[in-house]
MIDO-794647 format. One record per residue (C-alpha): x, y, z; residue number from 0. Coordinates in nm, 2 decimals, decimal comma, padded with zeros to 4 digits. Example, Ala and Ser with C-alpha at 12.3 -4.5 7.8 and 13.67 -1.06 7.14 Angstrom:
BEGIN
X | Y | Z | num
01,23 | -00,45 | 00,78 | 0
01,37 | -00,11 | 00,71 | 1
END
This chain:
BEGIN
X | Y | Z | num
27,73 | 21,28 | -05,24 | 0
27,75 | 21,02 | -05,60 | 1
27,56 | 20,72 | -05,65 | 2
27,68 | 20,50 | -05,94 | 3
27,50 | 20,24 | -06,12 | 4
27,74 | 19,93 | -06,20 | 5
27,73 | 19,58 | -06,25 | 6
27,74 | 19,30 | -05,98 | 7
27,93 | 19,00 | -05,97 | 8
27,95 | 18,68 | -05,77 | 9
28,15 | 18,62 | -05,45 | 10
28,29 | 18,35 | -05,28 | 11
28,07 | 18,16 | -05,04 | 12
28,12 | 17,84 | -04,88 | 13
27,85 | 17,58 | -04,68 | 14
27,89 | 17,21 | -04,61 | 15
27,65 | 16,99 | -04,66 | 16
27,48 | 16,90 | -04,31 | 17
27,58 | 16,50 | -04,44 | 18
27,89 | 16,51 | -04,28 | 19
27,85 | 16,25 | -04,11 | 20
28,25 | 16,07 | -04,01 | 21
28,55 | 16,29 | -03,84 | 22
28,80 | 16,15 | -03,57 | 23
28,88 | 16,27 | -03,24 | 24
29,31 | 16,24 | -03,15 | 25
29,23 | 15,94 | -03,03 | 26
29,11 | 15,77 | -03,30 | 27
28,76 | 15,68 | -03,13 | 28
28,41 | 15,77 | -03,28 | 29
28,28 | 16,10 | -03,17 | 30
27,95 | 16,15 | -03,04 | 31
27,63 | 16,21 | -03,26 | 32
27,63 | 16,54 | -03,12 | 33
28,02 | 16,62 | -03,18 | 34
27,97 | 16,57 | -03,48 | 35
27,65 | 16,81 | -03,53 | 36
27,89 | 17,05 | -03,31 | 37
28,14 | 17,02 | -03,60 | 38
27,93 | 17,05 | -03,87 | 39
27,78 | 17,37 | -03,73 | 40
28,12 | 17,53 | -03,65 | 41
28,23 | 17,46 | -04,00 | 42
27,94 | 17,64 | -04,16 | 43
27,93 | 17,93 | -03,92 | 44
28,34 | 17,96 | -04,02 | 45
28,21 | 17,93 | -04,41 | 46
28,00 | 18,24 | -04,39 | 47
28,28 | 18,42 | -04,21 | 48
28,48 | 18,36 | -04,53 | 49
28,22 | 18,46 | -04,73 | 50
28,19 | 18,76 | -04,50 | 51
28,56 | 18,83 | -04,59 | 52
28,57 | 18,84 | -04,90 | 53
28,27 | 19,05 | -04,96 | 54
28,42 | 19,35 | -04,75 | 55
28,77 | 19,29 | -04,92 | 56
28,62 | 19,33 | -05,25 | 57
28,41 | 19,63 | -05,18 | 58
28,67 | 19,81 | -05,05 | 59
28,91 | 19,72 | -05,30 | 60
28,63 | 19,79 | -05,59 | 61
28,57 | 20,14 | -05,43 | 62
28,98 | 20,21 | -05,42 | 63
28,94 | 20,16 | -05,74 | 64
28,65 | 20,35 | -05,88 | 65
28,75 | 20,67 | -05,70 | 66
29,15 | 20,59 | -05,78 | 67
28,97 | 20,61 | -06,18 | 68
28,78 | 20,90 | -06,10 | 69
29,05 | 21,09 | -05,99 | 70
29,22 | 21,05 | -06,25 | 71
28,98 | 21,12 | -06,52 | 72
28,86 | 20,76 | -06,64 | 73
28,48 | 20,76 | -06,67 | 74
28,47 | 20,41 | -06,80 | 75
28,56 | 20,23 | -06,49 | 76
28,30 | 19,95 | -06,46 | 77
28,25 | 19,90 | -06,06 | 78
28,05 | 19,58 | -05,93 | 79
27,91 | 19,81 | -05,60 | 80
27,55 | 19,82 | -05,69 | 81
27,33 | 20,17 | -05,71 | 82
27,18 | 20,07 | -05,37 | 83
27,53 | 20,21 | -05,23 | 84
27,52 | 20,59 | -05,17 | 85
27,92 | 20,72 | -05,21 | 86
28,03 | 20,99 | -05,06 | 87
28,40 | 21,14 | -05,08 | 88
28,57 | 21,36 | -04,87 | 89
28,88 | 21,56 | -05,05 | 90
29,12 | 21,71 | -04,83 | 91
29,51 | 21,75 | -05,00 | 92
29,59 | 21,39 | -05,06 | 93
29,37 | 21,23 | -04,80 | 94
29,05 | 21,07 | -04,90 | 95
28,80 | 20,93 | -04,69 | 96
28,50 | 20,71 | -04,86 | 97
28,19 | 20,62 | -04,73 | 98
28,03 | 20,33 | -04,88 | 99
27,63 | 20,37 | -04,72 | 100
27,40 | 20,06 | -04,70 | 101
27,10 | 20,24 | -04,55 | 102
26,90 | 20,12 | -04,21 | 103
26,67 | 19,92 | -04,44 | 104
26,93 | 19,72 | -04,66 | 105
27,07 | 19,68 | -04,96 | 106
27,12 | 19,37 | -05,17 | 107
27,48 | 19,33 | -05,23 | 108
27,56 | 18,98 | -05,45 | 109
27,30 | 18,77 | -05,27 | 110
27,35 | 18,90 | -04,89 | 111
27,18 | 19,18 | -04,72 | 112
27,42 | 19,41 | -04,57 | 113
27,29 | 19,76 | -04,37 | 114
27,55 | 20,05 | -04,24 | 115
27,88 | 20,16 | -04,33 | 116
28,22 | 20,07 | -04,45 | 117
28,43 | 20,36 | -04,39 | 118
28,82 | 20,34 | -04,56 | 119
29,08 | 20,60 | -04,58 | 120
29,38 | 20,66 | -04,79 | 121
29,67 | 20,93 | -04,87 | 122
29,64 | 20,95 | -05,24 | 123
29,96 | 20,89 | -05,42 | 124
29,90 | 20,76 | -05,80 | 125
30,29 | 20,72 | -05,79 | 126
30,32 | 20,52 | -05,48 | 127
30,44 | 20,21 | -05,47 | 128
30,25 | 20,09 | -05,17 | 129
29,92 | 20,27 | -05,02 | 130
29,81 | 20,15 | -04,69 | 131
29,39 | 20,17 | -04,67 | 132
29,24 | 20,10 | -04,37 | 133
28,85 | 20,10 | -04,32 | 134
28,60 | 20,06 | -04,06 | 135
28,27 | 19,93 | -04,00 | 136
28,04 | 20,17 | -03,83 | 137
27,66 | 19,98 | -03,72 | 138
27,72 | 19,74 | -04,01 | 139
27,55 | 19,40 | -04,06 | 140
27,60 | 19,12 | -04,30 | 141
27,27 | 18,98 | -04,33 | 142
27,13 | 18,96 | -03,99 | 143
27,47 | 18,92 | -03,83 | 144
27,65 | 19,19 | -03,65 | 145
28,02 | 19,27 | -03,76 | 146
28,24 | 19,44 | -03,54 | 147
28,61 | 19,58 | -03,68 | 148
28,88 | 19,79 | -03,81 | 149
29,08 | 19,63 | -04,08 | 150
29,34 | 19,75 | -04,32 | 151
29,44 | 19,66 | -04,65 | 152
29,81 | 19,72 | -04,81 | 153
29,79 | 19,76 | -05,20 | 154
30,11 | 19,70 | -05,35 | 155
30,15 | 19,86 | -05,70 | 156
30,41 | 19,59 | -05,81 | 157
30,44 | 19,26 | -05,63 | 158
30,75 | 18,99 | -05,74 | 159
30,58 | 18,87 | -06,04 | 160
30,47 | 19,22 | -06,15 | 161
30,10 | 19,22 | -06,07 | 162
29,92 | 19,45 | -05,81 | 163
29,84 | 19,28 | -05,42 | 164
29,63 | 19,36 | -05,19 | 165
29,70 | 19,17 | -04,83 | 166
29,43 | 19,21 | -04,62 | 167
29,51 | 19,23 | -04,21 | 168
29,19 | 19,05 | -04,10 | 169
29,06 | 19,14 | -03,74 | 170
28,70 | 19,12 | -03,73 | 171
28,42 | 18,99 | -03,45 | 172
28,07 | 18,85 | -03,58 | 173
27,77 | 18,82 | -03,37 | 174
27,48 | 18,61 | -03,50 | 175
27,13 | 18,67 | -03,39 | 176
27,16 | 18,37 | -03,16 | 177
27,41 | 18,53 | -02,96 | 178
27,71 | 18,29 | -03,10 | 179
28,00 | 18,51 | -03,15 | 180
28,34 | 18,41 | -03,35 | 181
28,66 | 18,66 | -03,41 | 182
28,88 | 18,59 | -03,73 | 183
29,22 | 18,70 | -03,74 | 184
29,49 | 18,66 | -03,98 | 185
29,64 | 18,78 | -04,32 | 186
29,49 | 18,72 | -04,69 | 187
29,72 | 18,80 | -04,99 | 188
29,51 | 18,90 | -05,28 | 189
29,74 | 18,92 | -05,59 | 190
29,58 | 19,06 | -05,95 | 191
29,69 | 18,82 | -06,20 | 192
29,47 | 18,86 | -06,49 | 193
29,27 | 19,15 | -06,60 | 194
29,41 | 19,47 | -06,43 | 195
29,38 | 19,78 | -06,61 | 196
29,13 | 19,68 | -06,86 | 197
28,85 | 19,88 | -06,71 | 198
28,61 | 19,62 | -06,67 | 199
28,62 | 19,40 | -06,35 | 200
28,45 | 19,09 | -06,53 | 201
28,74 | 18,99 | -06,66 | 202
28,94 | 18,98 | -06,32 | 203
29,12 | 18,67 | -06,21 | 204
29,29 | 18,67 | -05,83 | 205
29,49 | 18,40 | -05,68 | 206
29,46 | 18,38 | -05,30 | 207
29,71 | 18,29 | -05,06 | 208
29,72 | 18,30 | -04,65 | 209
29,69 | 18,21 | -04,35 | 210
29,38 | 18,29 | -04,04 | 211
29,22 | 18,14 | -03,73 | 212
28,85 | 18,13 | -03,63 | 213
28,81 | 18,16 | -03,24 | 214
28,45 | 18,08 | -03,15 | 215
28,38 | 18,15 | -02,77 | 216
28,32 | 17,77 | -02,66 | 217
28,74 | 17,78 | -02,68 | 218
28,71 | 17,59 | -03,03 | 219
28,99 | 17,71 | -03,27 | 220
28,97 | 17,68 | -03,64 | 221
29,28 | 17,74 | -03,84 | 222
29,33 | 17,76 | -04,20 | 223
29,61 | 17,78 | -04,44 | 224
29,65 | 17,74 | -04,82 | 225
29,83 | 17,50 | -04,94 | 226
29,73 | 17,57 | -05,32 | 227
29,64 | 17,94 | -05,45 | 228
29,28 | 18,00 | -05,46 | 229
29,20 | 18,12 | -05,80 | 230
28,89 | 18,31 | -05,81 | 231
28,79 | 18,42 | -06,14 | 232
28,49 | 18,72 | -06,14 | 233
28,33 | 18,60 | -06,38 | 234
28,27 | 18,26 | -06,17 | 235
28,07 | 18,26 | -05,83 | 236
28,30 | 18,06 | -05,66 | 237
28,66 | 17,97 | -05,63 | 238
28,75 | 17,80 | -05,94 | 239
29,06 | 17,58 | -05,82 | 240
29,29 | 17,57 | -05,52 | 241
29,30 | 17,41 | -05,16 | 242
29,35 | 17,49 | -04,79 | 243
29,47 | 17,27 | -04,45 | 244
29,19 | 17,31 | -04,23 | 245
29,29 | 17,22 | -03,84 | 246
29,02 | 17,25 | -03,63 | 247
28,94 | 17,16 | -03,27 | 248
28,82 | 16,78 | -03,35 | 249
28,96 | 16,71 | -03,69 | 250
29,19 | 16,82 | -03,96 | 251
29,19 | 16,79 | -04,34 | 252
29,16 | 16,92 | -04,68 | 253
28,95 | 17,16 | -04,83 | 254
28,97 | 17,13 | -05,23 | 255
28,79 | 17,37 | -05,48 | 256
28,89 | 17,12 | -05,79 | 257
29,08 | 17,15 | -06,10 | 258
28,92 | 17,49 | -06,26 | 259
28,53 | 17,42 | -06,38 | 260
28,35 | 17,73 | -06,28 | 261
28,10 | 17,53 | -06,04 | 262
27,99 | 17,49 | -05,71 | 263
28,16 | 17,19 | -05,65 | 264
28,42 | 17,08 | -05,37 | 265
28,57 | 16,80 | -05,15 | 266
28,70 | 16,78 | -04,81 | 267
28,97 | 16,50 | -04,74 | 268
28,98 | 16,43 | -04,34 | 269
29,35 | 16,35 | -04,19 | 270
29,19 | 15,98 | -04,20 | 271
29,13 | 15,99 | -04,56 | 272
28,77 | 15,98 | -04,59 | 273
28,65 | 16,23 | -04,83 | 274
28,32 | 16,38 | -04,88 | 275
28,16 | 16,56 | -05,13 | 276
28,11 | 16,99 | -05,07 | 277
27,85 | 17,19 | -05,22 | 278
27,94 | 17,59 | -05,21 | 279
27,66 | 17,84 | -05,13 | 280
END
Protein backbone atom coordinates (compact mmCIF):
# COMPACT_ATOMS: atom_id res chain seq x y z
CA UNK A 1 0.00 0.00 0.00
CA UNK A 2 1.60 3.88 -1.11
CA UNK A 3 0.19 7.08 -0.35
CA UNK A 4 1.57 10.02 -2.23
CA UNK A 5 1.35 13.62 -1.50
CA UNK A 6 0.76 15.79 -4.81
CA UNK A 7 -0.66 18.79 -5.85
CA UNK A 8 -4.39 19.44 -6.78
CA UNK A 9 -5.74 21.23 -9.55
CA UNK A 10 -9.07 22.60 -10.79
CA UNK A 11 -11.71 20.66 -12.73
CA UNK A 12 -14.33 21.47 -14.96
CA UNK A 13 -17.69 22.17 -13.45
CA UNK A 14 -20.69 23.66 -14.92
CA UNK A 15 -24.08 25.36 -13.22
CA UNK A 16 -26.57 27.78 -14.81
CA UNK A 17 -27.76 30.47 -13.26
CA UNK A 18 -31.38 29.69 -11.86
CA UNK A 19 -32.28 33.23 -14.21
CA UNK A 20 -33.04 31.37 -16.99
CA UNK A 21 -35.91 32.61 -17.45
CA UNK A 22 -37.10 32.28 -21.85
CA UNK A 23 -36.82 28.74 -23.83
CA UNK A 24 -39.40 27.68 -26.62
CA UNK A 25 -41.39 24.68 -26.86
CA UNK A 26 -41.57 23.06 -30.99
CA UNK A 27 -44.32 25.04 -31.28
CA UNK A 28 -43.13 28.18 -30.69
CA UNK A 29 -45.57 28.97 -27.63
CA UNK A 30 -44.42 30.09 -24.12
CA UNK A 31 -43.81 27.26 -21.75
CA UNK A 32 -45.18 27.12 -18.50
CA UNK A 33 -43.53 28.84 -15.34
CA UNK A 34 -42.92 25.47 -14.20
CA UNK A 35 -41.41 24.11 -17.60
CA UNK A 36 -39.27 26.25 -17.32
CA UNK A 37 -38.12 25.57 -13.60
CA UNK A 38 -38.26 21.83 -14.97
CA UNK A 39 -35.60 22.94 -17.57
CA UNK A 40 -33.52 24.81 -15.47
CA UNK A 41 -33.21 21.93 -12.97
CA UNK A 42 -32.48 19.28 -15.59
CA UNK A 43 -29.78 21.50 -16.99
CA UNK A 44 -27.99 21.76 -13.67
CA UNK A 45 -28.43 18.22 -12.65
CA UNK A 46 -26.81 17.36 -16.35
CA UNK A 47 -23.97 20.11 -15.36
CA UNK A 48 -22.84 18.17 -12.34
CA UNK A 49 -22.91 14.96 -14.38
CA UNK A 50 -20.24 16.64 -16.47
CA UNK A 51 -18.41 17.70 -13.73
CA UNK A 52 -18.80 14.22 -12.41
CA UNK A 53 -17.12 13.04 -15.68
CA UNK A 54 -14.42 14.71 -15.92
CA UNK A 55 -13.33 14.19 -12.33
CA UNK A 56 -13.24 10.31 -12.74
CA UNK A 57 -11.49 10.67 -16.30
CA UNK A 58 -8.88 12.66 -14.79
CA UNK A 59 -8.21 10.52 -11.77
CA UNK A 60 -7.85 7.63 -13.68
CA UNK A 61 -5.88 9.01 -16.23
CA UNK A 62 -3.51 10.95 -13.48
CA UNK A 63 -3.14 7.47 -11.75
CA UNK A 64 -2.18 5.63 -15.33
CA UNK A 65 0.23 7.97 -15.22
CA UNK A 66 1.88 8.14 -11.92
CA UNK A 67 2.19 4.32 -11.75
CA UNK A 68 3.16 4.23 -15.78
CA UNK A 69 6.24 6.78 -14.06
CA UNK A 70 6.84 4.66 -11.32
CA UNK A 71 7.32 1.76 -13.24
CA UNK A 72 9.63 3.06 -14.99
CA UNK A 73 11.81 4.75 -12.61
CA UNK A 74 10.72 8.48 -12.67
CA UNK A 75 10.33 9.80 -9.08
CA UNK A 76 9.55 13.29 -10.26
CA UNK A 77 6.15 12.67 -11.60
CA UNK A 78 3.96 15.50 -10.01
CA UNK A 79 0.32 13.81 -9.70
CA UNK A 80 -2.77 16.16 -8.79
CA UNK A 81 -4.54 12.92 -6.66
CA UNK A 82 -4.33 14.36 -3.24
CA UNK A 83 -2.71 12.42 0.04
CA UNK A 84 -6.26 11.67 1.16
CA UNK A 85 -6.13 8.83 -1.58
CA UNK A 86 -4.60 5.61 -0.28
CA UNK A 87 -2.89 3.62 -3.57
CA UNK A 88 -2.54 0.34 -3.71
CA UNK A 89 -0.99 -1.81 -6.68
CA UNK A 90 -1.34 -5.14 -7.52
CA UNK A 91 1.69 -6.58 -9.79
CA UNK A 92 1.09 -9.71 -11.55
CA UNK A 93 3.39 -10.22 -15.08
CA UNK A 94 2.13 -7.27 -17.07
CA UNK A 95 -1.22 -6.85 -15.49
CA UNK A 96 -1.82 -4.08 -12.99
CA UNK A 97 -4.70 -3.40 -11.08
CA UNK A 98 -4.92 0.11 -9.01
CA UNK A 99 -7.04 0.93 -6.33
CA UNK A 100 -7.55 4.51 -5.78
CA UNK A 101 -9.33 4.44 -1.92
CA UNK A 102 -11.54 7.42 -0.77
CA UNK A 103 -12.33 6.03 2.68
CA UNK A 104 -16.07 5.70 4.26
CA UNK A 105 -15.62 9.19 5.76
CA UNK A 106 -14.47 11.23 2.57
CA UNK A 107 -11.95 12.75 1.07
CA UNK A 108 -11.76 16.24 -0.56
CA UNK A 109 -10.91 15.84 -4.08
CA UNK A 110 -10.82 19.58 -6.00
CA UNK A 111 -13.85 20.96 -4.25
CA UNK A 112 -16.17 17.72 -4.16
CA UNK A 113 -16.43 15.04 -1.62
CA UNK A 114 -16.03 11.77 -3.05
CA UNK A 115 -16.04 8.22 -0.65
CA UNK A 116 -15.18 4.50 -2.01
CA UNK A 117 -13.31 3.21 -4.86
CA UNK A 118 -12.22 3.62 -8.34
CA UNK A 119 -10.83 0.47 -9.37
CA UNK A 120 -8.93 0.35 -13.21
CA UNK A 121 -6.89 -2.30 -14.76
CA UNK A 122 -4.40 -2.49 -17.40
CA UNK A 123 -1.78 -4.90 -19.32
CA UNK A 124 1.35 -3.01 -19.08
CA UNK A 125 3.00 -2.41 -22.30
CA UNK A 126 5.40 0.79 -22.31
CA UNK A 127 5.74 -0.02 -26.06
CA UNK A 128 2.14 -0.28 -26.94
CA UNK A 129 0.62 1.71 -29.09
CA UNK A 130 -2.77 1.56 -27.61
CA UNK A 131 -3.64 0.23 -23.92
CA UNK A 132 -7.25 -0.28 -23.22
CA UNK A 133 -7.98 0.66 -19.16
CA UNK A 134 -11.05 -0.03 -17.93
CA UNK A 135 -12.16 0.85 -14.20
CA UNK A 136 -14.91 0.36 -11.93
CA UNK A 137 -16.63 2.04 -9.16
CA UNK A 138 -17.16 -0.15 -6.13
CA UNK A 139 -19.70 1.87 -3.23
CA UNK A 140 -18.45 5.21 -4.67
CA UNK A 141 -20.10 8.55 -4.20
CA UNK A 142 -19.50 11.93 -5.66
CA UNK A 143 -20.59 14.18 -3.05
CA UNK A 144 -23.74 12.88 -1.71
CA UNK A 145 -24.75 11.30 -4.94
CA UNK A 146 -24.47 7.63 -5.74
CA UNK A 147 -22.52 6.53 -8.99
CA UNK A 148 -23.03 3.39 -10.44
CA UNK A 149 -20.58 2.08 -13.47
CA UNK A 150 -17.94 0.35 -15.41
CA UNK A 151 -16.22 2.46 -17.80
CA UNK A 152 -13.17 2.15 -19.97
CA UNK A 153 -10.75 4.33 -21.28
CA UNK A 154 -8.45 3.73 -24.64
CA UNK A 155 -5.02 5.60 -24.43
CA UNK A 156 -3.60 6.01 -27.70
CA UNK A 157 0.18 6.61 -27.58
CA UNK A 158 0.15 8.55 -30.94
CA UNK A 159 -3.08 10.08 -32.29
CA UNK A 160 -3.10 11.84 -36.17
CA UNK A 161 -1.50 14.92 -35.00
CA UNK A 162 1.07 13.13 -32.88
CA UNK A 163 -0.18 13.82 -29.39
CA UNK A 164 -1.36 11.06 -26.80
CA UNK A 165 -5.70 10.49 -26.53
CA UNK A 166 -7.55 9.19 -24.20
CA UNK A 167 -11.36 8.42 -25.44
CA UNK A 168 -13.35 7.72 -22.70
CA UNK A 169 -16.59 5.14 -23.25
CA UNK A 170 -19.00 6.81 -20.80
CA UNK A 171 -21.74 4.51 -19.16
CA UNK A 172 -22.50 5.62 -15.85
CA UNK A 173 -25.95 5.90 -13.62
CA UNK A 174 -26.16 8.78 -10.84
CA UNK A 175 -28.57 8.64 -8.00
CA UNK A 176 -29.12 11.90 -5.96
CA UNK A 177 -30.23 11.77 -2.47
CA UNK A 178 -33.68 12.74 -3.68
CA UNK A 179 -34.10 9.68 -5.49
CA UNK A 180 -33.76 11.52 -9.10
CA UNK A 181 -31.66 9.18 -11.12
CA UNK A 182 -30.00 10.14 -14.73
CA UNK A 183 -27.65 7.55 -16.91
CA UNK A 184 -25.02 9.24 -19.34
CA UNK A 185 -23.76 7.48 -22.16
CA UNK A 186 -21.57 8.29 -24.89
CA UNK A 187 -17.82 8.83 -25.98
CA UNK A 188 -15.30 11.84 -24.90
CA UNK A 189 -12.05 12.16 -26.85
CA UNK A 190 -9.42 13.65 -24.66
CA UNK A 191 -6.36 14.53 -26.81
CA UNK A 192 -2.87 15.91 -24.96
CA UNK A 193 -1.86 18.85 -26.82
CA UNK A 194 0.38 20.77 -24.66
CA UNK A 195 2.50 19.62 -21.86
CA UNK A 196 3.02 15.85 -22.15
CA UNK A 197 6.14 14.50 -20.79
CA UNK A 198 7.23 17.44 -18.86
CA UNK A 199 6.53 15.82 -15.51
CA UNK A 200 4.45 18.31 -14.16
CA UNK A 201 0.69 18.23 -14.88
CA UNK A 202 0.25 22.09 -14.35
CA UNK A 203 1.28 22.77 -17.43
CA UNK A 204 -1.30 20.39 -19.29
CA UNK A 205 -3.55 21.69 -21.92
CA UNK A 206 -6.42 19.05 -23.49
CA UNK A 207 -8.80 19.81 -26.17
CA UNK A 208 -12.10 17.90 -25.89
CA UNK A 209 -14.16 16.57 -28.45
CA UNK A 210 -17.49 14.24 -28.45
CA UNK A 211 -20.52 13.35 -28.36
CA UNK A 212 -23.14 11.82 -25.14
CA UNK A 213 -26.83 11.72 -23.96
CA UNK A 214 -28.33 12.36 -20.50
CA UNK A 215 -31.45 10.13 -20.01
CA UNK A 216 -33.23 11.19 -16.83
CA UNK A 217 -36.16 8.77 -15.86
CA UNK A 218 -39.11 11.30 -16.49
CA UNK A 219 -38.24 10.16 -20.41
CA UNK A 220 -36.37 13.63 -20.86
CA UNK A 221 -33.37 13.26 -23.15
CA UNK A 222 -30.40 15.61 -23.16
CA UNK A 223 -27.96 15.30 -25.93
CA UNK A 224 -24.76 17.01 -26.49
CA UNK A 225 -22.23 17.39 -29.12
CA UNK A 226 -19.16 19.72 -29.67
CA UNK A 227 -19.15 21.72 -32.20
CA UNK A 228 -15.75 23.57 -31.17
CA UNK A 229 -12.86 21.68 -29.07
CA UNK A 230 -13.07 22.30 -25.45
CA UNK A 231 -9.78 23.47 -24.48
CA UNK A 232 -9.13 22.94 -20.92
CA UNK A 233 -5.97 24.22 -19.62
CA UNK A 234 -4.88 22.76 -15.88
CA UNK A 235 -3.85 25.46 -14.82
CA UNK A 236 -7.42 27.16 -15.27
CA UNK A 237 -10.57 25.81 -13.34
CA UNK A 238 -12.67 25.79 -16.07
CA UNK A 239 -12.77 25.24 -19.83
CA UNK A 240 -11.04 28.00 -21.30
CA UNK A 241 -12.64 28.21 -24.95
CA UNK A 242 -14.83 25.99 -27.04
CA UNK A 243 -18.69 25.18 -27.56
CA UNK A 244 -21.23 22.40 -27.65
CA UNK A 245 -25.00 21.80 -29.45
CA UNK A 246 -27.09 21.11 -26.58
CA UNK A 247 -30.72 19.37 -27.76
CA UNK A 248 -32.75 18.73 -25.07
CA UNK A 249 -36.32 17.66 -24.53
CA UNK A 250 -37.87 21.42 -24.65
CA UNK A 251 -35.16 23.42 -26.31
CA UNK A 252 -31.97 23.44 -28.15
CA UNK A 253 -28.96 25.75 -28.32
CA UNK A 254 -25.47 26.75 -27.78
CA UNK A 255 -23.26 26.32 -24.96
CA UNK A 256 -20.05 28.69 -25.37
CA UNK A 257 -17.08 28.73 -22.92
CA UNK A 258 -15.70 32.13 -24.79
CA UNK A 259 -12.54 33.05 -26.62
CA UNK A 260 -9.70 31.73 -24.00
CA UNK A 261 -9.74 34.02 -20.61
CA UNK A 262 -9.20 31.64 -17.80
CA UNK A 263 -12.66 32.63 -16.06
CA UNK A 264 -15.84 31.39 -15.05
CA UNK A 265 -17.56 32.89 -17.68
CA UNK A 266 -20.10 31.49 -20.40
CA UNK A 267 -23.17 31.97 -22.64
CA UNK A 268 -25.92 29.83 -23.91
CA UNK A 269 -27.56 30.90 -27.33
CA UNK A 270 -31.23 29.20 -27.60
CA UNK A 271 -32.24 27.94 -31.32
CA UNK A 272 -34.41 31.31 -31.02
CA UNK A 273 -31.49 33.43 -30.55
CA UNK A 274 -31.87 34.68 -27.19
CA UNK A 275 -28.73 34.45 -25.24
CA UNK A 276 -28.07 34.42 -21.68
CA UNK A 277 -25.32 34.91 -19.66
CA UNK A 278 -23.61 31.34 -17.65
CA UNK A 279 -21.68 31.45 -14.61
CA UNK A 280 -19.48 27.94 -14.18
CA UNK A 281 -19.36 26.40 -10.69
Amino acid sequence: MRQFKVLTKGMLGLVFFGSIALSCSDTDEPLTIQNQTDDVIEVQLSAEIDQMDNVLGDLVIDGFNQQENLELGRSMYVSAIPECVTITVVAQQNYRQVTLDFGNEGCLVHGHVLRGQIIFDYTRDPEAQEIAINYNLVDFFFDAKSVLGNRSILRQLSNENGNPQFTHSLDVTVIWPNGLQASREGTRVREWVEGFGSGIFSDNVFEITGNWTANFVNGNTHSYEVITPLRREVICTYVVSGSFDVERTNFGGVFDFGAGDCDNQATFTFNNGTQVDVILN
